[in-house]
C-alpha positions in Angstrom: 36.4 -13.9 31.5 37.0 -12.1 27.6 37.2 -15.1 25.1 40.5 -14.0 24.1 43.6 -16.1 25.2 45.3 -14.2 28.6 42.3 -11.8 28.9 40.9 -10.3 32.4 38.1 -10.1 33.7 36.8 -6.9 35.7 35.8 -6.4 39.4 34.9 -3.9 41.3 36.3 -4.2 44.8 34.0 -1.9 47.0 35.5 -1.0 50.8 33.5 -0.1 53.9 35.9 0.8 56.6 35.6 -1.4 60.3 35.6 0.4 63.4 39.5 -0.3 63.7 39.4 1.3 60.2 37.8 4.1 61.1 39.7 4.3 64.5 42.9 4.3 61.9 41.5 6.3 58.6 45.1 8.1 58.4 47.0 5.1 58.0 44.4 4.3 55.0 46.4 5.6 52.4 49.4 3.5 53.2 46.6 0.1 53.7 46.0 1.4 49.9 49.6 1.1 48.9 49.9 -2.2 51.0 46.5 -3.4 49.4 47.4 -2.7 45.7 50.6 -5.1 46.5 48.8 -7.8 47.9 46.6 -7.6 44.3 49.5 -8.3 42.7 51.1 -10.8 44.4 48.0 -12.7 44.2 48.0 -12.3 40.2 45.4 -8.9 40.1 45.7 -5.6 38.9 44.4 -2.5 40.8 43.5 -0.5 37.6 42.1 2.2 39.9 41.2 3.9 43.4 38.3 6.0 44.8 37.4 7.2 47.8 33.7 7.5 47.4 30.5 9.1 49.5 27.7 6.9 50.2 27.4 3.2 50.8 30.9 2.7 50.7 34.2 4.1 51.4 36.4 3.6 48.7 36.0 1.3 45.7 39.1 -0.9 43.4 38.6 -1.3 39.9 40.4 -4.6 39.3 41.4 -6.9 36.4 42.0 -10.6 37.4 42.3 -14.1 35.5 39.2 -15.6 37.1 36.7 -15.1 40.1 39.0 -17.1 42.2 41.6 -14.9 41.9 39.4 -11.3 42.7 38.0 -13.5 45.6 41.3 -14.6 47.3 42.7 -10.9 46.6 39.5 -9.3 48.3 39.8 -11.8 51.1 43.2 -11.3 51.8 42.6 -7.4 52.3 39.5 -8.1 54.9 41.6 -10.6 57.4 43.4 -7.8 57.9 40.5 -5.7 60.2 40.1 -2.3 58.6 37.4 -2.7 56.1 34.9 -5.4 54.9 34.6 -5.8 50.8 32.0 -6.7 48.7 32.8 -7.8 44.9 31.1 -7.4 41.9 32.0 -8.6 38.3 31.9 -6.1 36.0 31.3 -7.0 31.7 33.1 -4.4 29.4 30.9 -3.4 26.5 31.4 -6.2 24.1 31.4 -9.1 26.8 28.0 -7.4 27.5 26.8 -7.8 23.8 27.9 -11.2 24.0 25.7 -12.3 26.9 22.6 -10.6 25.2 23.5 -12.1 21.8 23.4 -15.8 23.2 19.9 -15.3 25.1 17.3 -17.6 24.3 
């Protein structure tokens, strides 16, 4: 997480769709809608959605407090059936100078 008091830190939130997912991809936009809330009740922020090509299906760009927080949020989505996640913490530009800075 940023140094500064309150700041968030970034995750991408990447989707593959289930079978039952799949099976259901028109009810996907509405899981998006349900999804976003469930961020939020949980103490994230969906910043952003993509449907991508590829490797994965659609991505979240989220800000939460702490790992914990993107973790439980991810979760939460999944135990529902329709996709699997896999999160990644993302460093803005300066947290990234940062880290390099304080290297040995």
């Amino acid at each position: 997480m940023n140094d500064e008091e309150g700041a968030m830190a970034s995750y991408f939130v990447f989707f593959r769709f289930t079978e039952r997912g799949v099976k259901n991809v028109r009810e996907s936009p509405a899981r998006v809608e349900t999804a976003k809330k469930s961020f939020r009740e949980l103490g994230a922020t969906v910043k952003a959605f993509y449907a991508l090509m590829g490797a994965y299906d659609t991505v979240f760009i989220v800000e939460a407090p702490d790992d914990e927080t993107a973790a439980r949020a991810a979760l939460a989505t999944a135990s529902l059936g329709n996709v699997r996640t896999e999160t990644v913490r993302a460093f803005d530009e300066d947290e990234f100078k940062r880290i390099v800075a304080a290297l040995p």
